[in-house]
PDB file of N, CA, C and O in Angstrom:
ATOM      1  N   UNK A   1     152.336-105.504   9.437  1.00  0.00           N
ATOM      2  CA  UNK A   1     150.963-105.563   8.977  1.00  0.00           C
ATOM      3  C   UNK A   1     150.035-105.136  10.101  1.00  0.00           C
ATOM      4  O   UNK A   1     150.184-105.656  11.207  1.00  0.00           O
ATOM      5  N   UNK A   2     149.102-104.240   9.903  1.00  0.00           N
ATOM      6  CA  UNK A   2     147.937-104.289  10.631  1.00  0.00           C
ATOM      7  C   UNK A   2     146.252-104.659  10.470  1.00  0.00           C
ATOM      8  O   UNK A   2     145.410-104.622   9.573  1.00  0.00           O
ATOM      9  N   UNK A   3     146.314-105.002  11.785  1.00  0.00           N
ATOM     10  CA  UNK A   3     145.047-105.683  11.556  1.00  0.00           C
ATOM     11  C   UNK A   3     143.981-104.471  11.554  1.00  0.00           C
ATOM     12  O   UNK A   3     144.042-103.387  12.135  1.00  0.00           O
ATOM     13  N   UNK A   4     142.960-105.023  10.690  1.00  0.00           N
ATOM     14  CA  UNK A   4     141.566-103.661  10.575  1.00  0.00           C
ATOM     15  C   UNK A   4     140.501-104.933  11.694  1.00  0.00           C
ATOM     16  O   UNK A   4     140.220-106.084  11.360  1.00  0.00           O
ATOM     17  N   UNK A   5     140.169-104.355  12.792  1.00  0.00           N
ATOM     18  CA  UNK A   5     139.057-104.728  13.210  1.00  0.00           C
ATOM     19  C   UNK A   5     138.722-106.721  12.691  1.00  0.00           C
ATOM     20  O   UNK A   5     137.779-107.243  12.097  1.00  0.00           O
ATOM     21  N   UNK A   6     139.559-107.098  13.074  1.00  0.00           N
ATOM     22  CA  UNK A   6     140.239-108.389  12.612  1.00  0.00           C
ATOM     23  C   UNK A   6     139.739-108.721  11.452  1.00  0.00           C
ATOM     24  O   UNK A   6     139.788-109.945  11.336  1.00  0.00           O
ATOM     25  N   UNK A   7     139.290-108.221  10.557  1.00  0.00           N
ATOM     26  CA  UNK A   7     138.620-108.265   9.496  1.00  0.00           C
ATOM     27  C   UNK A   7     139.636-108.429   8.244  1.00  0.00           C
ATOM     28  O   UNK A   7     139.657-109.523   7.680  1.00  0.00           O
ATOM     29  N   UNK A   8     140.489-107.376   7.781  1.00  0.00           N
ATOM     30  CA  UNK A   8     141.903-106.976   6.443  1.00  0.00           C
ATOM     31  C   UNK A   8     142.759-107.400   7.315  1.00  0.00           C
ATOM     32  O   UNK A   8     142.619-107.780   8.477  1.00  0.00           O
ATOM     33  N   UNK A   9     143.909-107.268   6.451  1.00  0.00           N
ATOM     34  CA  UNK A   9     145.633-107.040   6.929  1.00  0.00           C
ATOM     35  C   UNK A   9     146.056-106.067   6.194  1.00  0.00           C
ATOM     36  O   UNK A   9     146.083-106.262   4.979  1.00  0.00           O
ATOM     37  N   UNK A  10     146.489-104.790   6.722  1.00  0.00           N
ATOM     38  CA  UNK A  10     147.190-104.042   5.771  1.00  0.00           C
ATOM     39  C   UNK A  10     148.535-104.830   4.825  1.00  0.00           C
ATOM     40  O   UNK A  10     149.566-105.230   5.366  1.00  0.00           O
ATOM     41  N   UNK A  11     148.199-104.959   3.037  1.00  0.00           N
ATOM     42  CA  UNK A  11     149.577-105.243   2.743  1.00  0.00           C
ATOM     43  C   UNK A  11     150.081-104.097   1.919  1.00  0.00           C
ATOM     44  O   UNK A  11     149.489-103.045   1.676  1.00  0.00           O
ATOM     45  N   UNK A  12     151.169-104.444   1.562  1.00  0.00           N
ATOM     46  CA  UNK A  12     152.402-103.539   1.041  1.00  0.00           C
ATOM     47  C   UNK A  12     152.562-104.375  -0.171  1.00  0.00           C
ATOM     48  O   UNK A  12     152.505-103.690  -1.192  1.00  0.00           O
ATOM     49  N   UNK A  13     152.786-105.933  -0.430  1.00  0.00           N
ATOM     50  CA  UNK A  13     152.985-106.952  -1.473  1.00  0.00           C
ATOM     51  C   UNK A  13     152.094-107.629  -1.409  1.00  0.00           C
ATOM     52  O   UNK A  13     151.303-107.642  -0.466  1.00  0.00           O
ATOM     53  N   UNK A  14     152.030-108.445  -2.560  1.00  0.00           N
ATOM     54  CA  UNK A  14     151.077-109.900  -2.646  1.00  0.00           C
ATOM     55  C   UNK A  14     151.642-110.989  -1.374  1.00  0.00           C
ATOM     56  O   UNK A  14     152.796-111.376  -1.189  1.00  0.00           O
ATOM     57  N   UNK A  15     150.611-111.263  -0.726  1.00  0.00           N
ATOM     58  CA  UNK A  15     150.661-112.628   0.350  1.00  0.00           C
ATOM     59  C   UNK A  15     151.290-113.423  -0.146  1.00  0.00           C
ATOM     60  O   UNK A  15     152.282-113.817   0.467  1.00  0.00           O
ATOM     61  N   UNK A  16     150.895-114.136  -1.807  1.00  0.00           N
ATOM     62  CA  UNK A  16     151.326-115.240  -1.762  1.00  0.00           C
ATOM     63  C   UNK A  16     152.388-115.491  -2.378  1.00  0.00           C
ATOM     64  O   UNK A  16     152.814-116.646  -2.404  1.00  0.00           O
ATOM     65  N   UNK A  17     153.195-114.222  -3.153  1.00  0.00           N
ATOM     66  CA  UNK A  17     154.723-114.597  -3.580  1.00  0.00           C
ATOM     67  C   UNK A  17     155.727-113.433  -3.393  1.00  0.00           C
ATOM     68  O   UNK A  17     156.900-113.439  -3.766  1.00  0.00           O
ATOM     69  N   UNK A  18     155.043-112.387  -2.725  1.00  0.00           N
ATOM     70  CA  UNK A  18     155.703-111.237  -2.227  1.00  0.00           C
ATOM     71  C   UNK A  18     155.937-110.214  -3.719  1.00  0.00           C
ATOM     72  O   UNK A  18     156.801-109.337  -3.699  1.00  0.00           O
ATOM     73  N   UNK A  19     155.346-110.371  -4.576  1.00  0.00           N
ATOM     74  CA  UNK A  19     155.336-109.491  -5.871  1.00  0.00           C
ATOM     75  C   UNK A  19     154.388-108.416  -5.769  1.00  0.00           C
ATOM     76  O   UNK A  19     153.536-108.428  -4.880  1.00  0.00           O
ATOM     77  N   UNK A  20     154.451-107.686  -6.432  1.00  0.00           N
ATOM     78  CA  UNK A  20     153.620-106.103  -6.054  1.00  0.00           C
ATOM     79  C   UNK A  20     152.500-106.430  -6.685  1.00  0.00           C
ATOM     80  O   UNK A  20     152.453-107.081  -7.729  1.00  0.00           O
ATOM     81  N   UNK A  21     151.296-105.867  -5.899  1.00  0.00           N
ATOM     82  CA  UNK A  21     150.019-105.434  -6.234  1.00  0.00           C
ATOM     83  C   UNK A  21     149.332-104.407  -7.634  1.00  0.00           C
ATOM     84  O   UNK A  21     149.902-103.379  -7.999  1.00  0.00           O
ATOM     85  N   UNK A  22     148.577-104.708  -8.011  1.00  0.00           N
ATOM     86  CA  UNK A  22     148.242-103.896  -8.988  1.00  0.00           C
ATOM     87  C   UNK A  22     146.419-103.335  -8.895  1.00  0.00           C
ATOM     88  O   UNK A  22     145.550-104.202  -8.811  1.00  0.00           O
ATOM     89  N   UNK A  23     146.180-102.394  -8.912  1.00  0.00           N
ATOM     90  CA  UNK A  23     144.650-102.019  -8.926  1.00  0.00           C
ATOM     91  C   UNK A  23     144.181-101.029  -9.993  1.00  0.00           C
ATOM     92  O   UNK A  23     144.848-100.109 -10.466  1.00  0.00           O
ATOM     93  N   UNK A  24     142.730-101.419 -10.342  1.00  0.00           N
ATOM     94  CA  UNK A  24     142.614-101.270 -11.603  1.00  0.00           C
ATOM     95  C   UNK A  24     141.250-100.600 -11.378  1.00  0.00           C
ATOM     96  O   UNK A  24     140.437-101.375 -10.875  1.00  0.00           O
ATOM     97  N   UNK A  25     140.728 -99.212 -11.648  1.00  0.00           N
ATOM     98  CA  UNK A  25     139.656 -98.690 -11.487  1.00  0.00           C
ATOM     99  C   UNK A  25     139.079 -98.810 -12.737  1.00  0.00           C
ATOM    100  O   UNK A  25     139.672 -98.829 -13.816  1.00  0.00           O
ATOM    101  N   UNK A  26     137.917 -98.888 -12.538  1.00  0.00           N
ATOM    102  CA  UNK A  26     136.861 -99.296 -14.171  1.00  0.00           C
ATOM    103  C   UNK A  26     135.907 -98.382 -14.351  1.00  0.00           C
ATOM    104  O   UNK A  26     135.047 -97.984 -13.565  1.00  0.00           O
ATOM    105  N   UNK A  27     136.187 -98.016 -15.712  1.00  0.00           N
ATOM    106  CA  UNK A  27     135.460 -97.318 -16.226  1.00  0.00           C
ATOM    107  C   UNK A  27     134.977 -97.529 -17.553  1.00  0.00           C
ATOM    108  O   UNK A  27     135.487 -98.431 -18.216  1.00  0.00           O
ATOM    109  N   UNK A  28     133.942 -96.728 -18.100  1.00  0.00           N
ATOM    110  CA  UNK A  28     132.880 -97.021 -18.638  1.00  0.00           C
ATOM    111  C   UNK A  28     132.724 -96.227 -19.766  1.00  0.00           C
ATOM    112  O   UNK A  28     132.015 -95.225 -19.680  1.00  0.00           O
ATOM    113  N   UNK A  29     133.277 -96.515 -20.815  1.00  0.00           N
ATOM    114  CA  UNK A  29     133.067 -95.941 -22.292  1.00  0.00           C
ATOM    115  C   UNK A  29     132.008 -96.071 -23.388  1.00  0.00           C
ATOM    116  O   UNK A  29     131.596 -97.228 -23.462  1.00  0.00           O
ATOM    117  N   UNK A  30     131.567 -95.413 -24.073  1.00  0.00           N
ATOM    118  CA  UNK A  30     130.948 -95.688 -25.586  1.00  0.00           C
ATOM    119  C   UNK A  30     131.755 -95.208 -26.828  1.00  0.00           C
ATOM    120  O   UNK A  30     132.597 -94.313 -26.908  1.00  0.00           O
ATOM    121  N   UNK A  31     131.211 -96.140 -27.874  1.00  0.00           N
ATOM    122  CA  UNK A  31     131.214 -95.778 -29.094  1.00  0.00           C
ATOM    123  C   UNK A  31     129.842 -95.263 -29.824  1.00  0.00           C
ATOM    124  O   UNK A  31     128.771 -95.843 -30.002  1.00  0.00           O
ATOM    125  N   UNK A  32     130.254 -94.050 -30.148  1.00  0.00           N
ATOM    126  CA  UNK A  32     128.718 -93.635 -30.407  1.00  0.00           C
ATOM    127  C   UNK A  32     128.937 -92.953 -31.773  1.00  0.00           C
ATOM    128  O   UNK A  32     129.625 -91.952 -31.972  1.00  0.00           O
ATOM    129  N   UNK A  33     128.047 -93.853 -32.926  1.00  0.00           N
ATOM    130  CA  UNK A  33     128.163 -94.025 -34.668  1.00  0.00           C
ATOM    131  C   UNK A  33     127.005 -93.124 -34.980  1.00  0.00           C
ATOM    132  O   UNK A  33     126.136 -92.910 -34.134  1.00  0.00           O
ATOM    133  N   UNK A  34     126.981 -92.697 -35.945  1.00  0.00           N
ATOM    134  CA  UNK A  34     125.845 -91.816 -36.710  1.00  0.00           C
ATOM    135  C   UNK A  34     125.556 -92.755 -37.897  1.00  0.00           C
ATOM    136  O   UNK A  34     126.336 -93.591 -38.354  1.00  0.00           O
ATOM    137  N   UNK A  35     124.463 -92.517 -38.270  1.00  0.00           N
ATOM    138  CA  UNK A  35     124.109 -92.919 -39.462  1.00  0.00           C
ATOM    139  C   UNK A  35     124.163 -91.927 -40.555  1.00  0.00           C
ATOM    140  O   UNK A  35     123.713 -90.781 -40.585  1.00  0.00           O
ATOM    141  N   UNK A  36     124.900 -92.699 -41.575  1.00  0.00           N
ATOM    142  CA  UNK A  36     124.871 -91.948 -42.901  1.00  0.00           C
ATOM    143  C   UNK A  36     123.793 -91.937 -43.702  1.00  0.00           C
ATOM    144  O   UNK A  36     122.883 -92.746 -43.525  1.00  0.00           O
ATOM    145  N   UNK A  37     123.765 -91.052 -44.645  1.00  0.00           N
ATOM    146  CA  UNK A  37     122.208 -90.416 -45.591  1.00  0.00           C
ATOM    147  C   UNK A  37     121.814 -91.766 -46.027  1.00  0.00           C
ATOM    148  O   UNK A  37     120.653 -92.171 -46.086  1.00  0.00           O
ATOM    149  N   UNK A  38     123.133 -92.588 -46.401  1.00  0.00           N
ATOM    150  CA  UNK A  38     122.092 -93.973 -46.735  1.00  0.00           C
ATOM    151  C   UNK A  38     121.747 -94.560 -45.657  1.00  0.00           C
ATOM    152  O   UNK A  38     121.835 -95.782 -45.773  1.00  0.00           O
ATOM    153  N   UNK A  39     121.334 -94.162 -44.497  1.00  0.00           N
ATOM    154  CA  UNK A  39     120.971 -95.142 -43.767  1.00  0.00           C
ATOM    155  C   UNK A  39     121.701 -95.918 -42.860  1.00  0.00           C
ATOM    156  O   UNK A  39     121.142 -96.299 -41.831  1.00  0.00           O
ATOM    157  N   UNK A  40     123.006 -96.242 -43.117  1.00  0.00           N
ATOM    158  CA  UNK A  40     123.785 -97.572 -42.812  1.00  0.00           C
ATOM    159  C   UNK A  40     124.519 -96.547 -41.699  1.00  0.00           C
ATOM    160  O   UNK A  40     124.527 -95.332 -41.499  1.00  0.00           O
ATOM    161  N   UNK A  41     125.304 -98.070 -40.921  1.00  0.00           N
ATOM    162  CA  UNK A  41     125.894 -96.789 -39.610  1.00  0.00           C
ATOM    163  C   UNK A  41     127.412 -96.282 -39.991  1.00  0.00           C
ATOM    164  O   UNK A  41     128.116 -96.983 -40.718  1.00  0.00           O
ATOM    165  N   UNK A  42     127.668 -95.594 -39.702  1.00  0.00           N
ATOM    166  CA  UNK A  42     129.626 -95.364 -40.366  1.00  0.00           C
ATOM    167  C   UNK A  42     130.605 -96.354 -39.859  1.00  0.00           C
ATOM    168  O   UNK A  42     130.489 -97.270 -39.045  1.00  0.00           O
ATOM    169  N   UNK A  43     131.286 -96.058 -40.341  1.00  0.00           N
ATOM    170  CA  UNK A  43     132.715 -96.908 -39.713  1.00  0.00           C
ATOM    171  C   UNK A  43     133.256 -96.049 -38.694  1.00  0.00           C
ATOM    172  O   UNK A  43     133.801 -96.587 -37.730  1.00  0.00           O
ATOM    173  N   UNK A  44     133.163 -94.286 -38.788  1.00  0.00           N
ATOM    174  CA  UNK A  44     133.597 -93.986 -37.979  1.00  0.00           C
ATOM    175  C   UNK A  44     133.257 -93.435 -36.555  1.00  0.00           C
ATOM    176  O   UNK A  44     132.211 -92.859 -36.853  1.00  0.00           O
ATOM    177  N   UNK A  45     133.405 -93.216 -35.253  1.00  0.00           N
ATOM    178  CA  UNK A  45     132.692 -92.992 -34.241  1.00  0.00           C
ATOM    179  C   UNK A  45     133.748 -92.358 -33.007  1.00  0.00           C
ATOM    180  O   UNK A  45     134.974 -92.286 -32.927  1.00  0.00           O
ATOM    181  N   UNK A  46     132.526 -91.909 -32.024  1.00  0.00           N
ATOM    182  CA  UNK A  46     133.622 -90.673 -31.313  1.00  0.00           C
ATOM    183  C   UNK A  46     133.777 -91.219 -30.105  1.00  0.00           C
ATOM    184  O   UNK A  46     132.646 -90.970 -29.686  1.00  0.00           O
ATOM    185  N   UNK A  47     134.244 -91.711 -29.317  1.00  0.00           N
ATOM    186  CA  UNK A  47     134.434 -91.698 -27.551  1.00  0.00           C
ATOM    187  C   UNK A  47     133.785 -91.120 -26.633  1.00  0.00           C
ATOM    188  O   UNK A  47     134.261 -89.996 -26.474  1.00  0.00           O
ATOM    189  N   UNK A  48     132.782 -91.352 -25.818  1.00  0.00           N
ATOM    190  CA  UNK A  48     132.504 -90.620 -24.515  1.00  0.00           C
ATOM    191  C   UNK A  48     132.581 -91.120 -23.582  1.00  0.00           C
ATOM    192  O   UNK A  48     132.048 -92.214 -23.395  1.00  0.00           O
ATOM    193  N   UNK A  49     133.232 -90.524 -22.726  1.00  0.00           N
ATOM    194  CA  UNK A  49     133.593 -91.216 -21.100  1.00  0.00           C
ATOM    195  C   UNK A  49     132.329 -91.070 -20.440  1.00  0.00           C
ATOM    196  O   UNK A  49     131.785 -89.966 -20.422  1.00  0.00           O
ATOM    197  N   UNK A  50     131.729 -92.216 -19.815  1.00  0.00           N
ATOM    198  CA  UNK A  50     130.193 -92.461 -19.513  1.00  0.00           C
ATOM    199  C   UNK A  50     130.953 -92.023 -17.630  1.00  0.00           C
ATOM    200  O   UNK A  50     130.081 -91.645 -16.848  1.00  0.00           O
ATOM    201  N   UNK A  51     131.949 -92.068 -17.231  1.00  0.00           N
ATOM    202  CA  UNK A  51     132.234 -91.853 -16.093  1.00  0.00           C
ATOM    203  C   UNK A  51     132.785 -93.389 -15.016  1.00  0.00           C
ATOM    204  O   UNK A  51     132.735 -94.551 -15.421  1.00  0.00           O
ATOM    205  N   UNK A  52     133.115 -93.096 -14.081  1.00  0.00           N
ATOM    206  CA  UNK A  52     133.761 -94.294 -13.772  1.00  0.00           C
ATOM    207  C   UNK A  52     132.331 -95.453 -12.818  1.00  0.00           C
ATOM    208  O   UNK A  52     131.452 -95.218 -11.989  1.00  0.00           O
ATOM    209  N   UNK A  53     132.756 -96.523 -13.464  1.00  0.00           N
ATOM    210  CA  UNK A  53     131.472 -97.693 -12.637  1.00  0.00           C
ATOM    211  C   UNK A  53     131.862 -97.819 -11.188  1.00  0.00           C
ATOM    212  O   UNK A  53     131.233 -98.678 -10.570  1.00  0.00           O
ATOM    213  N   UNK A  54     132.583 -97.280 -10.656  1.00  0.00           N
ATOM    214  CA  UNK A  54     132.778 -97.338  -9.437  1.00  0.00           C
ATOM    215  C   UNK A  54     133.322 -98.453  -8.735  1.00  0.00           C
ATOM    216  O   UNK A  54     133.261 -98.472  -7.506  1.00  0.00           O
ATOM    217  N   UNK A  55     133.755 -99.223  -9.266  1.00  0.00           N
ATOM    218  CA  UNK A  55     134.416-100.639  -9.037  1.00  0.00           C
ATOM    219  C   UNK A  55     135.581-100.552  -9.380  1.00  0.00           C
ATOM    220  O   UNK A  55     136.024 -99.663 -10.107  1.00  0.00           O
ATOM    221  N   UNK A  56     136.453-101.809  -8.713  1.00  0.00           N
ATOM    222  CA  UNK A  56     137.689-101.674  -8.552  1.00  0.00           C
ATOM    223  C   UNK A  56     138.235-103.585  -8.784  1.00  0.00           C
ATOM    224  O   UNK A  56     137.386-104.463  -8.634  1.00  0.00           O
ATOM    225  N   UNK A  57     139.490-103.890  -9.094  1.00  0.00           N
ATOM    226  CA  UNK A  57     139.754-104.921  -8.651  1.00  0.00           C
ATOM    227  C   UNK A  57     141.464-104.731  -9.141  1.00  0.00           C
ATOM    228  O   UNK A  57     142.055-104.077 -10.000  1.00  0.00           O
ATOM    229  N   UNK A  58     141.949-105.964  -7.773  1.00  0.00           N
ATOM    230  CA  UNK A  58     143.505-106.274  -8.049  1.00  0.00           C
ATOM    231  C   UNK A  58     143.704-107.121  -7.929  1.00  0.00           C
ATOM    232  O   UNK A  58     143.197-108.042  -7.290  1.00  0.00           O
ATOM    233  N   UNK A  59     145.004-106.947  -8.896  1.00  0.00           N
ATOM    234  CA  UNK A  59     145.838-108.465  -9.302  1.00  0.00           C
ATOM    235  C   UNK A  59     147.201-108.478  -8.954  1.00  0.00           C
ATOM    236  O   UNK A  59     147.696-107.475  -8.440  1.00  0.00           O
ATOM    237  N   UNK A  60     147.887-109.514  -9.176  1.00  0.00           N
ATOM    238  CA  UNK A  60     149.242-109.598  -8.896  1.00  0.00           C
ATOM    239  C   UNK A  60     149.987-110.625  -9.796  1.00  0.00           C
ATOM    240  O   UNK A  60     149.774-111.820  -9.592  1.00  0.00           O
ATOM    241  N   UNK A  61     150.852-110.238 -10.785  1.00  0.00           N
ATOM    242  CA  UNK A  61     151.381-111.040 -11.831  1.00  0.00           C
ATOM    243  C   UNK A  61     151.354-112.796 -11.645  1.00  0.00           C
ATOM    244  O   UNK A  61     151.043-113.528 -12.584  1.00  0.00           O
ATOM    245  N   UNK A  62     151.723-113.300 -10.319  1.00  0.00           N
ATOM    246  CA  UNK A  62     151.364-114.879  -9.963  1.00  0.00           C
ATOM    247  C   UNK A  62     149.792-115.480  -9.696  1.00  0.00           C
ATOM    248  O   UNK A  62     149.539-116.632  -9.343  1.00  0.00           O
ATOM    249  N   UNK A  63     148.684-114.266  -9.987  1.00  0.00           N
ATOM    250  CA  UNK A  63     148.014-115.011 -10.363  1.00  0.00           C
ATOM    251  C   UNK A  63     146.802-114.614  -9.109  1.00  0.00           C
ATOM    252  O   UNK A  63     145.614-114.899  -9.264  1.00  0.00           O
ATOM    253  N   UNK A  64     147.198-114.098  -8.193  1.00  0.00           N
ATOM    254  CA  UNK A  64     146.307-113.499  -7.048  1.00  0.00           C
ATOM    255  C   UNK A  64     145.667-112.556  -7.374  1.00  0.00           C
ATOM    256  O   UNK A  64     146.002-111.442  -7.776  1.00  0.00           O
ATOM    257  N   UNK A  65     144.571-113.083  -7.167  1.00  0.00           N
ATOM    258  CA  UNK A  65     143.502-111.508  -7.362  1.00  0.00           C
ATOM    259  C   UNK A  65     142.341-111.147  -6.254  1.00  0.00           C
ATOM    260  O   UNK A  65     142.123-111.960  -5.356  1.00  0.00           O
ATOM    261  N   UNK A  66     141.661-110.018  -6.321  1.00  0.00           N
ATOM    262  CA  UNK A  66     140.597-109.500  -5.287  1.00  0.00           C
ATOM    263  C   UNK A  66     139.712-108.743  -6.423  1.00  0.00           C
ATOM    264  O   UNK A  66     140.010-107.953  -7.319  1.00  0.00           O
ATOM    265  N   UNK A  67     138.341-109.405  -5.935  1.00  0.00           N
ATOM    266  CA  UNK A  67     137.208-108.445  -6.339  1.00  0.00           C
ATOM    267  C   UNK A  67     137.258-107.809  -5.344  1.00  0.00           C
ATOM    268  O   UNK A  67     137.914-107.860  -4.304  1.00  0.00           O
ATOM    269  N   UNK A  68     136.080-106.849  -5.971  1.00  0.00           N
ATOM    270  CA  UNK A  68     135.788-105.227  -5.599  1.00  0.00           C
ATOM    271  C   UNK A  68     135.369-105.939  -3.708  1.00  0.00           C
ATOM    272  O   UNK A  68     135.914-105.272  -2.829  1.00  0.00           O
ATOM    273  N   UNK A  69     134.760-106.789  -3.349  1.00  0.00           N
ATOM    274  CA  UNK A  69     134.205-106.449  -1.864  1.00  0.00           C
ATOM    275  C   UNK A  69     135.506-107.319  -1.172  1.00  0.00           C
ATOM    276  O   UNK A  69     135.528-107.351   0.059  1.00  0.00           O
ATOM    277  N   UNK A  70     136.522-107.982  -1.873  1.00  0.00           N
ATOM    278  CA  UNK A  70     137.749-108.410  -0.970  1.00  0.00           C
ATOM    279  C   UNK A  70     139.109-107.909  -0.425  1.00  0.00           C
ATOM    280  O   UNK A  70     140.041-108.441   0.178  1.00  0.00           O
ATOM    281  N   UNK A  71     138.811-106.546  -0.930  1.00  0.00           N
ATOM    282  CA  UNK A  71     140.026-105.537  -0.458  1.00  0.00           C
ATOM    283  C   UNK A  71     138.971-104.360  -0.373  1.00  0.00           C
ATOM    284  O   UNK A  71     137.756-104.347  -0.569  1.00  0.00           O
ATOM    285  N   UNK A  72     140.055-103.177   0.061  1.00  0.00           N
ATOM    286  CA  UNK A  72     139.536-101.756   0.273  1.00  0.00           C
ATOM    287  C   UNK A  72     141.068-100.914  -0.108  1.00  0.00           C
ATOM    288  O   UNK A  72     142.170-101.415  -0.330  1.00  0.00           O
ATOM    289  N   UNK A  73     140.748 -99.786  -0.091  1.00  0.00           N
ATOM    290  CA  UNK A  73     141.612 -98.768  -0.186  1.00  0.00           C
ATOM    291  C   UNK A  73     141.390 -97.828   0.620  1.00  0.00           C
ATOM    292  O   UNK A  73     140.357 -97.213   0.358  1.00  0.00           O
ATOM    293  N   UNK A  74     142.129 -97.360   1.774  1.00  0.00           N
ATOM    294  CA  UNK A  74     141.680 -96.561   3.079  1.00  0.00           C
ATOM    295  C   UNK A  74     142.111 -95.170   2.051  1.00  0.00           C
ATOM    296  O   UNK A  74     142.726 -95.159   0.984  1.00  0.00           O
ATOM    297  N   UNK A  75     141.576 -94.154   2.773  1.00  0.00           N
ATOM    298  CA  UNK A  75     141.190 -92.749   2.659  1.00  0.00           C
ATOM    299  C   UNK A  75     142.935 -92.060   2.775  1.00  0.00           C
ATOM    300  O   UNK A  75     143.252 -90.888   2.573  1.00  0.00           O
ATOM    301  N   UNK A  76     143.855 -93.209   3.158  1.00  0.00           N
ATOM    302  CA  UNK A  76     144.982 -92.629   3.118  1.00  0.00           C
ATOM    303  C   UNK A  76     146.072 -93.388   1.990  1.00  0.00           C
ATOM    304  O   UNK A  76     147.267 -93.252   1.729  1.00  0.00           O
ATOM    305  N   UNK A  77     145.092 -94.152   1.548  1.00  0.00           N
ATOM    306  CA  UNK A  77     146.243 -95.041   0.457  1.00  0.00           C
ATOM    307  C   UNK A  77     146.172 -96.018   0.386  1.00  0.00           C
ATOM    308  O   UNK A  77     146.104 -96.557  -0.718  1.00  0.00           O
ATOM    309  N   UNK A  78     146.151 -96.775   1.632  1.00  0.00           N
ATOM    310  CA  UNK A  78     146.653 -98.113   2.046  1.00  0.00           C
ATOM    311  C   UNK A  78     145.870 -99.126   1.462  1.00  0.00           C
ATOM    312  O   UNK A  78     144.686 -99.027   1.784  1.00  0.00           O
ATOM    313  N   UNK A  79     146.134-100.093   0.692  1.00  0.00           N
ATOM    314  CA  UNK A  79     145.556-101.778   0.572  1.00  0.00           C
ATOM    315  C   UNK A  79     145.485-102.643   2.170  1.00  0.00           C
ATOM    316  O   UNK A  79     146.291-102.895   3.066  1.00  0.00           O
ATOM    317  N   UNK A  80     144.155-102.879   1.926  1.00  0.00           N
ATOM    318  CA  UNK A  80     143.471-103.758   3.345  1.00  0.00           C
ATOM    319  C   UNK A  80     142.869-104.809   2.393  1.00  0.00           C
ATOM    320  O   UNK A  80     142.010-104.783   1.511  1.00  0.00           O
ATOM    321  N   UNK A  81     143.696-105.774   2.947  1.00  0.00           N
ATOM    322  CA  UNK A  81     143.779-107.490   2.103  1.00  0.00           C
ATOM    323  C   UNK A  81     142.035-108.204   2.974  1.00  0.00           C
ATOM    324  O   UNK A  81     142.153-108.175   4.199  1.00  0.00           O
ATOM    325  N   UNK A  82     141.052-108.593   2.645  1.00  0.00           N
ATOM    326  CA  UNK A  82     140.168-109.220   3.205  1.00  0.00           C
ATOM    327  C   UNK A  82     140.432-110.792   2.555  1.00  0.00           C
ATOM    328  O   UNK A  82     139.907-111.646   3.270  1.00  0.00           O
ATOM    329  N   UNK A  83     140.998-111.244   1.585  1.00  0.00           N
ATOM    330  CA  UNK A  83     140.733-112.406   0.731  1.00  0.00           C
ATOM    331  C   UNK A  83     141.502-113.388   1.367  1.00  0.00           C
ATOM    332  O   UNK A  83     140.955-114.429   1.729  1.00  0.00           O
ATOM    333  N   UNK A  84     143.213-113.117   1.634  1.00  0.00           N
ATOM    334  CA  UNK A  84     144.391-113.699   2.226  1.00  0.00           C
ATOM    335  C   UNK A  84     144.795-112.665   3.413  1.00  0.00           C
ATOM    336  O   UNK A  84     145.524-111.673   3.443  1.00  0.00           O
ATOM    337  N   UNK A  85     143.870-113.442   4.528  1.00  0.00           N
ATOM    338  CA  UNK A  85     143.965-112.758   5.678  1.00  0.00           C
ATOM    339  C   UNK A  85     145.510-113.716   6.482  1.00  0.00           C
ATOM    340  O   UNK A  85     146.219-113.309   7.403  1.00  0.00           O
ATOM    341  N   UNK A  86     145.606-114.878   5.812  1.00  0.00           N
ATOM    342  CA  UNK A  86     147.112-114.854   6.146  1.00  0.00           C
ATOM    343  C   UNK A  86     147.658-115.575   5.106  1.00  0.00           C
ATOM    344  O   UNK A  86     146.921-116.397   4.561  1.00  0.00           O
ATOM    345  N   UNK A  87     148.958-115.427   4.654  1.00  0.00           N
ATOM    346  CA  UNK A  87     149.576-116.003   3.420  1.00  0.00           C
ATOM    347  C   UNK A  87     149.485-117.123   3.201  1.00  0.00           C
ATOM    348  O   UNK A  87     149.923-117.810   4.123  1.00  0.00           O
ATOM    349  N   UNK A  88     148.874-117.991   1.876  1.00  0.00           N
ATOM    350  CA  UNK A  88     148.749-118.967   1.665  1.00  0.00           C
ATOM    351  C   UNK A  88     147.252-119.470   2.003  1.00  0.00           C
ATOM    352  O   UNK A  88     146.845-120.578   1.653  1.00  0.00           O
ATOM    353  N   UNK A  89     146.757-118.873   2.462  1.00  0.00           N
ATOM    354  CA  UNK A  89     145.158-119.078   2.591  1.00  0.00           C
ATOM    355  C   UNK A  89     144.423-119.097   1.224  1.00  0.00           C
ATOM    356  O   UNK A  89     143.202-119.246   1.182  1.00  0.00           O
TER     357      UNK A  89
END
C-alpha cells in the first residue's frame, strides 16, 4: 500500500474483508413524453442521456462504502482509500 501525502492508502481490495471493490459513475437520464391531441401525456417516451453528474461512489459486497469526497481515482487507475485509512477503522 501507498501512502498519498498521508492523506489515502492505495487499495487493491476492501480494508475490511479483503473482497473486491466496486465503483459506480452516475449518470443522468430523462424520460421525455409528448402529449397526445387529447391533451393527456402518452405512455410512451424516449431516453436522453443528460450526460454524466460527475460523481462517483464505491461499494464492496460486505457492506463498505465511499462517497464521492472519500476516495479518488488517480489519472493512472488506482483507488486511494481516504475513509479506512487503516483496516477496521
Amino acid at each position: 500500500m501507498k501512502l498519498f501525502a498521508t492523506r489515502g492508502v492505495e487499495r487493491r481490495k476492501c480494508p475490511l474483508c479483503g473482497g473486491s471493490i466496486e465503483i459506480s459513475y452516475l449518470y443522468q437520464y430523462s424520460h421525455d413524453y409528448k402529449l397526445t391531441k387529447s391533451g393527456r401525456i402518452s405512455k410512451r417516451y424516449t431516453t436522453h442521456d443528460c450526460g454524466s453528474m460527475e460523481v462517483a461512489v464505491a461499494m464492496c459486497e460486505c457492506g463498505a462504502n465511499w462517497n464521492a469526497d472519500e476516495f479518488e481515482v488517480t489519472n493512472d487507475g488506482r483507488f486511494v482509500d481516504y475513509k479506512y485509512r487503516e483496516a477496521g477503522e
